[in-house]
C-alpha positions as MATLAB code, in Angstrom:
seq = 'XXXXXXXXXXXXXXXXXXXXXXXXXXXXXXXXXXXXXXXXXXXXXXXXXXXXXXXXXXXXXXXXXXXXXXXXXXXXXXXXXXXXXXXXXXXXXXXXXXXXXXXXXXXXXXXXXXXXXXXXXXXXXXXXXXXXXXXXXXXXXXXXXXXXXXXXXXXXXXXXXXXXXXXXXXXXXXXXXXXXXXXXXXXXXXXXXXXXXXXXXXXXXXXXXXXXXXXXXXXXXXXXXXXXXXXXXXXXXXXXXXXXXXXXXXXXXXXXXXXXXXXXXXXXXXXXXXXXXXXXXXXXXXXXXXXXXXXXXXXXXXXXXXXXXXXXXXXXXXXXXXXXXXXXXXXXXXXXXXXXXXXXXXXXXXXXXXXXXXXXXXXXXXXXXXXXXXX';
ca = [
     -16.976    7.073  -21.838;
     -17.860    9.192  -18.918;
     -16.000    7.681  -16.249;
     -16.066    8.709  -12.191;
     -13.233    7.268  -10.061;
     -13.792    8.115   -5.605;
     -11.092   10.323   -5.393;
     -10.887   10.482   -1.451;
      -7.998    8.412   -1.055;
      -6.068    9.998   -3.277;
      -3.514   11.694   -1.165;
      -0.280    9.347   -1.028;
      -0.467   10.025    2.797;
      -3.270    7.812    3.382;
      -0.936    4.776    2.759;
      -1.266    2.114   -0.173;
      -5.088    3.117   -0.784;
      -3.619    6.847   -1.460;
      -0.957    5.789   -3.676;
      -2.647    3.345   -5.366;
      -5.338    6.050   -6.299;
      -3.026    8.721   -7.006;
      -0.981    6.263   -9.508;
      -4.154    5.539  -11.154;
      -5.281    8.407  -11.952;
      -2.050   10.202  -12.679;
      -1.726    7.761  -15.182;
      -4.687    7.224  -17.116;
      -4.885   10.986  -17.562;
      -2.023   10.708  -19.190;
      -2.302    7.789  -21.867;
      -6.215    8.315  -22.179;
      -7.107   10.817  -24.610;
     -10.669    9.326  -25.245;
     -12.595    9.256  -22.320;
     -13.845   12.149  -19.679;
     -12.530   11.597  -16.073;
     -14.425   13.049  -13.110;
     -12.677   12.690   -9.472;
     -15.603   12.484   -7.177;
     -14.040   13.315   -3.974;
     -15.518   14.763   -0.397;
     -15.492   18.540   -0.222;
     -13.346   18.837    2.628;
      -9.724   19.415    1.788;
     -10.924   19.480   -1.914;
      -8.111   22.020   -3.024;
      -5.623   20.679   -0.918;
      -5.755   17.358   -2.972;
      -4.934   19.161   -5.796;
      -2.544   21.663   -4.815;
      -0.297   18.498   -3.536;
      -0.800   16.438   -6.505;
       0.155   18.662   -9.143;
       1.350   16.053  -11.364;
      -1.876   14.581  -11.888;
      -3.927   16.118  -14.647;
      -7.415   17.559  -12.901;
     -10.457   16.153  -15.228;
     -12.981   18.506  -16.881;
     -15.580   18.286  -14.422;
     -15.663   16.932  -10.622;
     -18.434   16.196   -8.618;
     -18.285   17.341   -5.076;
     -21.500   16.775   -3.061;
     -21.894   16.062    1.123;
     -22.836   17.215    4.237;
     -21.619   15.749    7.813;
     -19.313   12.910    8.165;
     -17.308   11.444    5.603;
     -18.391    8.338    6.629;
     -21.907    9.131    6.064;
     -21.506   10.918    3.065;
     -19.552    7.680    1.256;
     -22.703    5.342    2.487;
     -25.505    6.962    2.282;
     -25.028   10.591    0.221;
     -22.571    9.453   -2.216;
     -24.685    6.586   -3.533;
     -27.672    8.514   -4.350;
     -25.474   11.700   -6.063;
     -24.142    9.094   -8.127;
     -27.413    8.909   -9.973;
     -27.758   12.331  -10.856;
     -24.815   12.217  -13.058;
     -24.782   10.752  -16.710;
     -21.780    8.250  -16.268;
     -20.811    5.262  -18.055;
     -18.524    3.778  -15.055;
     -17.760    4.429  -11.784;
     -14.526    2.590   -9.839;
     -13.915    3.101   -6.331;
     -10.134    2.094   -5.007;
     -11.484    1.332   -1.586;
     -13.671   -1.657   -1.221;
     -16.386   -0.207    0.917;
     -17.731    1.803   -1.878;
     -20.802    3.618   -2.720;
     -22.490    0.386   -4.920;
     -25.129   -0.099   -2.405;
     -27.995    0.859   -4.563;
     -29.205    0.208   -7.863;
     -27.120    2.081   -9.815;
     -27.304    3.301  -13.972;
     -23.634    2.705  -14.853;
     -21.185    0.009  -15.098;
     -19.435   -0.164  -11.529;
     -15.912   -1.307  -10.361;
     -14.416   -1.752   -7.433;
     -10.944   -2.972   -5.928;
     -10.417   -4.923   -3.022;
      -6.841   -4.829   -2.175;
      -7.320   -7.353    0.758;
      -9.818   -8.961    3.528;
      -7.405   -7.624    6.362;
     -10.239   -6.407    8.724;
     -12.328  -10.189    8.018;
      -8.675  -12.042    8.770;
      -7.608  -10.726   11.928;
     -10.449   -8.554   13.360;
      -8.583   -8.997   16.748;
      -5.873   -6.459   14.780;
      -8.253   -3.552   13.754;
     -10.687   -1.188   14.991;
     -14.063   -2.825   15.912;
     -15.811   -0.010   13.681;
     -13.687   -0.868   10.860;
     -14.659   -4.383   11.090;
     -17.950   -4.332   11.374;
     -18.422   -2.170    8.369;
     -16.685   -4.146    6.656;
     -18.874   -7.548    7.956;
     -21.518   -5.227    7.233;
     -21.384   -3.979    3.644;
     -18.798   -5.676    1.604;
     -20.627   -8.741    0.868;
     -23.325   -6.181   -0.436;
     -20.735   -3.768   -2.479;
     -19.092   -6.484   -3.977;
     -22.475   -7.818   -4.888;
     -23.501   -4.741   -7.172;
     -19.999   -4.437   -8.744;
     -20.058   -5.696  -12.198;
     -16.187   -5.965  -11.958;
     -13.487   -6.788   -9.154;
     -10.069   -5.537   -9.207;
      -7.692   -7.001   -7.049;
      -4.352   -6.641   -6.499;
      -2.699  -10.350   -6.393;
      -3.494  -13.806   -6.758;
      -3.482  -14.248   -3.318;
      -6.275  -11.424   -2.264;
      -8.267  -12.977   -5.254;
      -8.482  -16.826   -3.670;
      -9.231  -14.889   -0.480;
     -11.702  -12.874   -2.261;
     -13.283  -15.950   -3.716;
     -12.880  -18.184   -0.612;
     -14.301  -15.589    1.762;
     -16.937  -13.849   -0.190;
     -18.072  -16.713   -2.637;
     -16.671  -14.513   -5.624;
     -16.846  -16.500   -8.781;
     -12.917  -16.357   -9.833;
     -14.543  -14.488  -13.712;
     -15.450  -11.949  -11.358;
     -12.068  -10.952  -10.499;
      -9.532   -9.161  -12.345;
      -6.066   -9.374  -11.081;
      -4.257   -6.456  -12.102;
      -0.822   -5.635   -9.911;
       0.345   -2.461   -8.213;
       3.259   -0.791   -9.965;
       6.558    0.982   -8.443;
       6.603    4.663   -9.133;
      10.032    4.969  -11.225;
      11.515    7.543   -8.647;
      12.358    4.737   -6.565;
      16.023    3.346   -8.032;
      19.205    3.606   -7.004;
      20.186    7.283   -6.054;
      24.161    8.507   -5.902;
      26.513    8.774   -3.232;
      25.303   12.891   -3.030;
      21.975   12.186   -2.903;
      22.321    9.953   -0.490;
      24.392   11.814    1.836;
      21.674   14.943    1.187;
      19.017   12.490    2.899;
      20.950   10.859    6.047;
      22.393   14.776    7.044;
      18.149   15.877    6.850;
      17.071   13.070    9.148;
      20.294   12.566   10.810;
      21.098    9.150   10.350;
      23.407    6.592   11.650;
      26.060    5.490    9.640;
      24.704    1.459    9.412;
      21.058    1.143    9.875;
      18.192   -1.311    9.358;
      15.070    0.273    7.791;
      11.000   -0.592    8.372;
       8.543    1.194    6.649;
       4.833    1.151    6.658;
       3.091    2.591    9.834;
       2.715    1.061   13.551;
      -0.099   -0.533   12.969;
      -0.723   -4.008   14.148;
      -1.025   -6.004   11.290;
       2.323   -4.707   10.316;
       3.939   -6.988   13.101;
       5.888   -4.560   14.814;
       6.562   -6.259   18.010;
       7.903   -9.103   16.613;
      10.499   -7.084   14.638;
      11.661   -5.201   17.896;
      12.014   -8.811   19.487;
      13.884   -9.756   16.450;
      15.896   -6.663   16.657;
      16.870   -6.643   19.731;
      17.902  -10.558   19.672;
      20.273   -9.920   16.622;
      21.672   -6.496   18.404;
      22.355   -9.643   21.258;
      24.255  -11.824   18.763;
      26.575   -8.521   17.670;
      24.508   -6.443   15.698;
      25.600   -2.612   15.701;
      22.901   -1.411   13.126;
      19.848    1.126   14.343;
      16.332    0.679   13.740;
      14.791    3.354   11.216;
      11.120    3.403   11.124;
       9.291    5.231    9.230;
       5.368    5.301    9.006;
       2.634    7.327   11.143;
       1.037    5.894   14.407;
      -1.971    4.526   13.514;
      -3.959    1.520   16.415;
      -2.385    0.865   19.585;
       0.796    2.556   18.632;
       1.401    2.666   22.281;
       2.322   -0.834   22.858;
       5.000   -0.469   20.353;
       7.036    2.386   22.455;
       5.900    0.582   25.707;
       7.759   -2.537   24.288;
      10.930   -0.494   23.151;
      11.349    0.663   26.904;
      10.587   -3.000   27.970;
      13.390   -4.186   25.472;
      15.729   -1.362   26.368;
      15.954   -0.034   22.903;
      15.184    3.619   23.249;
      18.720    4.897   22.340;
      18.767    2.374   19.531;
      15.748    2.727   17.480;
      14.687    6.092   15.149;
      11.180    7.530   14.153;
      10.898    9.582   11.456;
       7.559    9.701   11.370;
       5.462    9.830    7.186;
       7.811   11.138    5.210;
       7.632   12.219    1.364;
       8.535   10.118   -1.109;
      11.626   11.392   -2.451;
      12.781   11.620    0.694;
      12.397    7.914    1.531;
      13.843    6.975   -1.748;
      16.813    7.900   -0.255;
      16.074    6.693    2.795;
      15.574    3.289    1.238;
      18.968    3.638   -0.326;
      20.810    4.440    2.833;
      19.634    1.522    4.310;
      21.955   -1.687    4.299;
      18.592   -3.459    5.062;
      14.881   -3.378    4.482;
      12.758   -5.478    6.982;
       9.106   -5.820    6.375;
       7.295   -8.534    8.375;
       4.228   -8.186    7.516;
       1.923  -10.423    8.916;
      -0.408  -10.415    6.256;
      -0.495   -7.781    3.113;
      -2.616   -7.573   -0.054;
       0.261   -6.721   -2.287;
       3.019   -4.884   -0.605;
       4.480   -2.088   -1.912;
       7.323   -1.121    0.577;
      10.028   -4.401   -0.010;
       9.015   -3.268   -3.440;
      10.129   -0.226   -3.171;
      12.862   -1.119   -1.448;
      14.306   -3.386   -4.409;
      14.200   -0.979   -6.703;
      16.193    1.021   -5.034;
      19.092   -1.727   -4.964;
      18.424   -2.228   -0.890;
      18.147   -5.887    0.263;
      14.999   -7.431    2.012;
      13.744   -9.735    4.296;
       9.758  -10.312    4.575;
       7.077  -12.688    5.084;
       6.611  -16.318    3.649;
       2.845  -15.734    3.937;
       0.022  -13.636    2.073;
       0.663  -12.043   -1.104;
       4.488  -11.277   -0.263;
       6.217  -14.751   -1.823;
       3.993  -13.669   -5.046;
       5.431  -10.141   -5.736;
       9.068  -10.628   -4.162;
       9.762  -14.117   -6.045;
      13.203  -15.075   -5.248;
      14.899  -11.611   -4.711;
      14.280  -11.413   -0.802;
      14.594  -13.622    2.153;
      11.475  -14.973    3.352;
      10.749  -15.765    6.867;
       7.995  -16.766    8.948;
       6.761  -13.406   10.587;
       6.022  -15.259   13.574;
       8.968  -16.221   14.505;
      11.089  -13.673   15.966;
      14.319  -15.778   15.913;
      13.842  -16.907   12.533;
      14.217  -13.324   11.421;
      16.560  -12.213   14.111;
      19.074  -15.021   12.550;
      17.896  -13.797    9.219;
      19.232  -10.342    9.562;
      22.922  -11.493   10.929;
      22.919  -14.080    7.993;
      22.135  -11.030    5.093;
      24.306   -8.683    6.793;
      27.422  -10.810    7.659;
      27.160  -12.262    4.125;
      28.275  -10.256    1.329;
      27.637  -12.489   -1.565;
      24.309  -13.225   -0.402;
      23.725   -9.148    0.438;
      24.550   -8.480   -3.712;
      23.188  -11.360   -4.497;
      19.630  -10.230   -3.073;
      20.398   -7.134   -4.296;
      21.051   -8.037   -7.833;
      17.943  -10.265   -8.013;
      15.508   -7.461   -6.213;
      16.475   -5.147   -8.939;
      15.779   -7.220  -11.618;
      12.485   -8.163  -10.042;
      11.759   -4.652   -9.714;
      11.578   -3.931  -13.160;
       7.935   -5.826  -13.490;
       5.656   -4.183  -12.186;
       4.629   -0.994  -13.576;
       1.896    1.914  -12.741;
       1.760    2.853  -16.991;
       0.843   -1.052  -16.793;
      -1.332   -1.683  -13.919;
      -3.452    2.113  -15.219;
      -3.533    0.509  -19.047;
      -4.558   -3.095  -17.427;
      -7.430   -0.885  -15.331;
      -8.656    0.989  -18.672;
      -9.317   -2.107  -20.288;
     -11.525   -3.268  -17.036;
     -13.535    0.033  -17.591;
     -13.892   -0.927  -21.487;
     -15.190   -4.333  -21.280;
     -17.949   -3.350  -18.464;
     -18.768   -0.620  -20.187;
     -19.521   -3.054  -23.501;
     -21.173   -5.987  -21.338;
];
């Protein structure tokens, strides 16, 4: 097979979307000796891509057409380029893809959650009206969708009137960097960024739908009942970051919480490990890589009894309801004050760690592209 995958996302800077694409097609170039890959990518930044990602193995050919905006060129240029090209499949790790036409070859698409259809309130009103706008019809010409939980699939199906064959449920993986580092290692990474000797950790980006203000409420009520940890935050601003800082000066917490900003990843595996505790509460997420993450690098969490999060965490975290800041602000005293329930959620988040897989969820995706192809 000649297969294209929409390579624009592929930078792990662009969040779960990036890494997501990046661990898909660092992996299948690796196990998939067969078939001809072709990133089909945007030209700007084209060698950039590549010259960060040099672990991924660049594909014979790759197709790099467009003109303007890369919004335009993914809607309209992109969709008629495709055609010129003799592939078997194309998949596109973003749902808004290029499937908007009448297409030759077998297409596939993942949807990693309905986030701007959910809480439009939380998002950009251009990013929700293209999605009102054109998923319906993407979806529609896909002959497969990938998806990555149960929970984003009865969404997908509830939302979108997606028969549930239609779906493939395939989960994210953990890249195996992220484990348990030693005491050097970890010393290496709080001495670069400076960090305090106890500190809670929150990773992800300021965007709204990440729940933000409720964890500074939170914070700041357990820092109230005795809590002498900092706040470490890592994640670029993204939509309305400015009501985050506004509220840190409102709850008096400027000398008490950290920004590191995006950060690389081996960097926050150690940051992970540093921490005595990960918070993520999320108030909705489509798989949740971060508390993930965070596991497998032998660092306890506490995240959301809602969305996908219960599915992918199982027993090995606390669960709280993100919408209740004193729920969570009792939550962190309880973890931290209680040893045997700190290892214990350690022990458990390891263990649970060890089942998800990128070599799995790329082998899982290769067999998608196979039985499309032979429809």
């Amino acid at each position: 097979m000649d297969i294209g995958i929409v390579s624009n996302f592929i930078d792990e800077y662009n969040g779960g979307i990036g890494v997501y694409t990046h661990q898909i097609v660092k992996n299948l170039g690796k196990m998939d000796n067969e078939n001809n890959y072709h990133l089909i990518h945007y030209l700007k930044n084209n060698l950039d891509i590549y010259s960060q990602n040099s672990d991924i193995i660049i594909p014979k050919n790759q197709f790099v057409r467009g003109w303007g905006s890369y919004m335009f060129w993914r809607h309209f240029t992109l969709p008629r380029e495709l055609k010129k090209y003799n592939l078997d499949v194309v998949h596109d790790p973003y749902e808004l893809g290029p499937f908007t036409f009448n297409q030759p070859f077998r297409k596939v698409i993942t949807v990693h959650d309905l986030t701007p259809l959910l809480f439009p309130n939380l998002f950009k009103r251009g990013d929700v009206m293209l999605h009102r706008l054109l998923l319906k019809k993407t979806i529609s010409k896909a002959d497969k969708i990938i998806t990555v939980s149960y929970n984003s699939q009865r969404d997908i199906m509830e939302y979108l009137n997606v028969p549930e064959e239609d779906i493939e449920v395939i989960y994210n993986g953990k890249d195996e960097n992220f484990r348990p580092l030693n005491s050097r290692q970890v010393a290496e990474v709080r001495e670069k960024y400076r960090l305090p000797p106890r500190f809670i950790l929150s990773v992800g980006g300021l965007h709204p739908i990440k729940n933000i203000p409720r964890l500074l409420e939170a914070y700041c009520l357990a820092r109230k009942d005795g809590l002498d940890h900092k706040l470490v935050m890592v994640g670029g601003a993204v939509d309305r970051a400015g009501e985050i800082f506004q509220i840190i000066t409102t709850l008096g917490l400027e000398d008490h919480v950290i920004f590191t900003g995006v950060v690389p990843d081996d960097d926050l595996v150690g940051l992970y490990n540093a921490a005595d505790l990960f918070l993520y509460p999320c108030l909705y997420a489509g798989f949740g890589l971060p508390p993930l993450e965070a596991m497998a690098c032998g660092t306890p969490v506490i995240t959301s009894c809602s969305s996908s999060l219960p599915e992918i965490v199982g027993d090995a975290a606390k669960l709280i309801n993100p919408y209740d800041p004193e729920k969570l602000a009792s939550a962190i005293n309880m973890v931290l004050s209680d040893d045997r329930a700190m290892k214990m959620l350690i022990k458990k988040g390891l263990k649970r760690a060890e089942r998800f897989n990128w070599k799995k969820t790329a082998w899982k995706t290769l067999k998608v592209y196979n039985e499309v192809y032979n429809y």
